[in-house]
VOSEDREN-750736 format. One record per residue (C-alpha): residue number from 0; residue in one letter; x, y, z. Coordinates in nm, 3 decimals. Each point is the difference from the previous one (the first is absolute). Last residue first. Example, Ala and Ser with C-alpha at 12.3 -4.5 7.8 and 13.67 -1.06 7.14 Angstrom:
residues 2
[1,'s',[1.367,-0.106,0.714]] [0,'a',[-0.137,-0.344,0.066]] 
//
This chain:
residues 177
[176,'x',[12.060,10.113,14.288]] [175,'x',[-0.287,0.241,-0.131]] [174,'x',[-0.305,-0.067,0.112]] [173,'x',[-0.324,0.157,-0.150]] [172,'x',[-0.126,-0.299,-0.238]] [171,'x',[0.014,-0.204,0.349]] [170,'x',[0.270,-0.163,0.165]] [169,'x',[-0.176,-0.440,-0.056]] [168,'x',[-0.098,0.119,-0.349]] [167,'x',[0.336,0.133,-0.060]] [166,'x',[0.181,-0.291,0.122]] [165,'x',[-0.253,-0.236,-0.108]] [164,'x',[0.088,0.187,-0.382]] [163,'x',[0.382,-0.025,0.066]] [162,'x',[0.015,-0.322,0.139]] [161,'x',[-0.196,-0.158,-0.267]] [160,'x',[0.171,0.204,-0.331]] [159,'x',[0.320,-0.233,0.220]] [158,'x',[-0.202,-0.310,-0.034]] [157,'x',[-0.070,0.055,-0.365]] [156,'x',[0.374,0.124,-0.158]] [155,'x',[0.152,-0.339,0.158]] [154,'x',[-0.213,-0.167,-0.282]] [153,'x',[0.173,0.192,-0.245]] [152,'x',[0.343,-0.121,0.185]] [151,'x',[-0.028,-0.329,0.033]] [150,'x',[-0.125,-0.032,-0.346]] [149,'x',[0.285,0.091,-0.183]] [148,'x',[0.214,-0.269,0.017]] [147,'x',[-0.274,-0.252,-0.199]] [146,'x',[-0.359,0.195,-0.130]] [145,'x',[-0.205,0.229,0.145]] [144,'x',[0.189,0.299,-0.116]] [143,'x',[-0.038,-0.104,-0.336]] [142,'x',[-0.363,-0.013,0.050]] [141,'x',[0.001,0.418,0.108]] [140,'x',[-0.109,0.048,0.370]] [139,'x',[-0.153,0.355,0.016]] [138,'x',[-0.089,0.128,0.362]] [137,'x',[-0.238,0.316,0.032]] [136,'x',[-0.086,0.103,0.347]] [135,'x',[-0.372,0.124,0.035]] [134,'x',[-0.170,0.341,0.118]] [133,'x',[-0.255,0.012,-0.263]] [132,'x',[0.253,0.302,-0.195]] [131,'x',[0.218,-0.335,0.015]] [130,'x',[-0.244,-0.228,-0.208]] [129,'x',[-0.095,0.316,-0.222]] [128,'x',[0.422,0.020,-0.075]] [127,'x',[0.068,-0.363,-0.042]] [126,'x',[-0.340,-0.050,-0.249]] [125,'x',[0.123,0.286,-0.217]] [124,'x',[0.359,-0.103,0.042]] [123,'x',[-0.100,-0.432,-0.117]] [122,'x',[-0.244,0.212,-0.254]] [121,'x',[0.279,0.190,-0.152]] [120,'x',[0.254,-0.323,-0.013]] [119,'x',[-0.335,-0.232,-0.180]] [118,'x',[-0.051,0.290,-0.290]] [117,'x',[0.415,-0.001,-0.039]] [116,'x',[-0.044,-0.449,-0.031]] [115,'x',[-0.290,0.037,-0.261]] [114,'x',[0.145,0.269,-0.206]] [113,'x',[0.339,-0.177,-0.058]] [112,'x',[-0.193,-0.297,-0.026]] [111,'x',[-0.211,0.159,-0.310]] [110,'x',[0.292,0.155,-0.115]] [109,'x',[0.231,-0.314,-0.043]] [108,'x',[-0.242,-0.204,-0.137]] [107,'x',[0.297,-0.219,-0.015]] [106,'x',[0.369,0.012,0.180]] [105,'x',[-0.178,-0.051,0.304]] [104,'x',[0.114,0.205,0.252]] [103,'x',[0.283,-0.099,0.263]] [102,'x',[-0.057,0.095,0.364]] [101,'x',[0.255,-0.109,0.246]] [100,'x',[0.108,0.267,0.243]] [99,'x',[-0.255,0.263,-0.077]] [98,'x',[-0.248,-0.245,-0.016]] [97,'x',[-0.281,0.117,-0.274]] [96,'x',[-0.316,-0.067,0.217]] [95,'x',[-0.137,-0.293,-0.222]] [94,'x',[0.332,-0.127,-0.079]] [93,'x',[0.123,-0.005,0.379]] [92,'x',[-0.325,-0.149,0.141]] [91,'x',[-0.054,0.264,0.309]] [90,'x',[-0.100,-0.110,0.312]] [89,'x',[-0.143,0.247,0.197]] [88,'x',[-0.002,0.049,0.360]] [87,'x',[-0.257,0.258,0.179]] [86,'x',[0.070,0.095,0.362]] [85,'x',[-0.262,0.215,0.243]] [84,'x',[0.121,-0.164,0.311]] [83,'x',[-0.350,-0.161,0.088]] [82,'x',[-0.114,-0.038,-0.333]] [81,'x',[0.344,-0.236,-0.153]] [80,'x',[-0.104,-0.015,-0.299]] [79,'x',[0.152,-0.254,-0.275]] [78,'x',[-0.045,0.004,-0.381]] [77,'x',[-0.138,0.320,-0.027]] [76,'x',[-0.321,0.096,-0.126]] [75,'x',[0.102,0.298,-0.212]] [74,'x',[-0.161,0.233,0.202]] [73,'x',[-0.163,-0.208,0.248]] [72,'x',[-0.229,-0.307,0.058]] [71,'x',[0.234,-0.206,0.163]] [70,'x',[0.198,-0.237,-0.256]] [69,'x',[0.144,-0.274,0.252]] [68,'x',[-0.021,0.023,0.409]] [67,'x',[0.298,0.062,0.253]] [66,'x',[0.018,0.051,0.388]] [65,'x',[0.264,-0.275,0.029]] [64,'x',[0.335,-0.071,-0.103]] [63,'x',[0.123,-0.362,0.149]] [62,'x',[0.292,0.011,-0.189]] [61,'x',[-0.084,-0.330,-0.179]] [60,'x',[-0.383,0.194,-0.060]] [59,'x',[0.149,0.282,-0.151]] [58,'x',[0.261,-0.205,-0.201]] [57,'x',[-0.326,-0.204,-0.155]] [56,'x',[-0.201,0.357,-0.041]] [55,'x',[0.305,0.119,-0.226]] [54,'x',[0.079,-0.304,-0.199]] [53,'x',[-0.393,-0.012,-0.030]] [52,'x',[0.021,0.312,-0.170]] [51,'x',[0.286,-0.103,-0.207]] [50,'x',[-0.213,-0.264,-0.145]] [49,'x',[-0.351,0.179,-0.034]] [48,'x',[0.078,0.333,-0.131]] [47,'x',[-0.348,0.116,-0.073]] [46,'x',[-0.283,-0.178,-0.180]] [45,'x',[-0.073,0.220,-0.250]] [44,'x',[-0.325,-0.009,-0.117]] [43,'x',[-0.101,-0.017,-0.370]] [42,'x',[-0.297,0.206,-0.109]] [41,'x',[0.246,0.236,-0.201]] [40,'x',[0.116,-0.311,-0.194]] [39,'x',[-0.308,-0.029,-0.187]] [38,'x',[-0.021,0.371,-0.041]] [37,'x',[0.289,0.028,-0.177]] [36,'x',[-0.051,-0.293,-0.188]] [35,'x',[-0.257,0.155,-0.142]] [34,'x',[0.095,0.310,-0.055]] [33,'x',[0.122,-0.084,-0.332]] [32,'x',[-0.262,-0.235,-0.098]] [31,'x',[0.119,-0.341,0.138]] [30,'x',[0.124,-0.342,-0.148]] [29,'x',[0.350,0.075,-0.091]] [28,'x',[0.117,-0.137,-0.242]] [27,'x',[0.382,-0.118,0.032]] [26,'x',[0.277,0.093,-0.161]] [25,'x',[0.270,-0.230,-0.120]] [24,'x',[0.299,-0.011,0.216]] [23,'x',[-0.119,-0.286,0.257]] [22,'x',[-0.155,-0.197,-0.226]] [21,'x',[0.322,-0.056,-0.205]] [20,'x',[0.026,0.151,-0.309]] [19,'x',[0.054,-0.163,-0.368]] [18,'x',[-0.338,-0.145,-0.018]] [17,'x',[-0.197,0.294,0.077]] [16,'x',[0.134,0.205,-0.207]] [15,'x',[-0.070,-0.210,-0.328]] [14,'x',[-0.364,-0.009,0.161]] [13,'x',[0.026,0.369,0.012]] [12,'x',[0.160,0.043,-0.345]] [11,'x',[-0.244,-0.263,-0.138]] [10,'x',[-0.316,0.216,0.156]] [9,'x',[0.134,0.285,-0.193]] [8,'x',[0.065,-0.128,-0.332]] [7,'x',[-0.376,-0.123,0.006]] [6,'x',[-0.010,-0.386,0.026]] [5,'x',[-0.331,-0.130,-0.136]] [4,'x',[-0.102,-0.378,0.119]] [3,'x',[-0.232,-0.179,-0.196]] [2,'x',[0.163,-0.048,-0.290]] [1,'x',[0.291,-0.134,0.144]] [0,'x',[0.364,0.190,-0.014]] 
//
């Protein structure tokens, strides 16, 4: 070794280290006090479900589906409302919602997404249950759903919510038929 440079035992194991792993497996600093990163990515927004909501508004629009507006200021703040009728649509992004048909957690940080995806399920029921206590149908479109043979039929799903809310708005809360 040089003169000028000491090597402590330690700071040769880590360099040692270093060479022999890849950058992807050796572990990383991280910059932030421990609730520091936390709050760093607290103050970042999600920006919804962009994609497959535009698969839905794009099929609302080729079926000539009107009536609708994006993220109205309710419970929730669902991804279509349809005021007049009383409907709310969501659509769900399979791994953020857990899918029942075609969720598959990550095999890391297993807990922390296990928490993450049960904590989104109870608020998608809280949110469900105070939007229908307000009067309003509930429709749930999962991504899947929205994509190749399947579609058809979840967007069959939103006309026919349609007919039965004007159909009950048009009769009256009272009617019976």
């Amino acid at each position: 070794m040089s003169g000028s440079m000491s090597c402590s035992p330690a700071s040769h194991a880590t360099m040692t280290l270093s060479r022999r792993m890849p950058s992807a497996v050796r572990p990383s600093r991280d910059l932030f006090k421990p609730g520091g990163r936390s709050e760093l990515m607290a103050r970042i927004s999600g920006k919804g479900n962009k994609s497959t909501e535009l698969v839905l508004a794009t099929e609302l629009m080729k079926r000539k589906i009107t009536g609708w507006r994006r993220h109205v200021d309710l419970p929730g703040r669902p991804d279509f409302t349809f005021q007049r009728e009383k409907l709310c649509i969501f659509v769900h992004g399979c791994f953020w919602h857990g899918c029942p048909r075609c969720y598959r957690a990550p095999s890391t940080n297993v807990l922390f997404w296990k928490k993450k995806v049960i904590g989104n399920q109870r608020r998608d029921r809280r949110v469900s249950k105070a939007l229908r206590r307000s009067g309003y149908m509930v429709v749930t479109i999962w991504e899947c759903q929205l994509r190749g043979a399947s579609r058809p039929r979840a967007l069959r799903r939103i006309p026919s919510a349609l007919g039965r809310r004007s159909r009950m708005v048009a009769l009256g809360p009272n009617s019976s038929r």
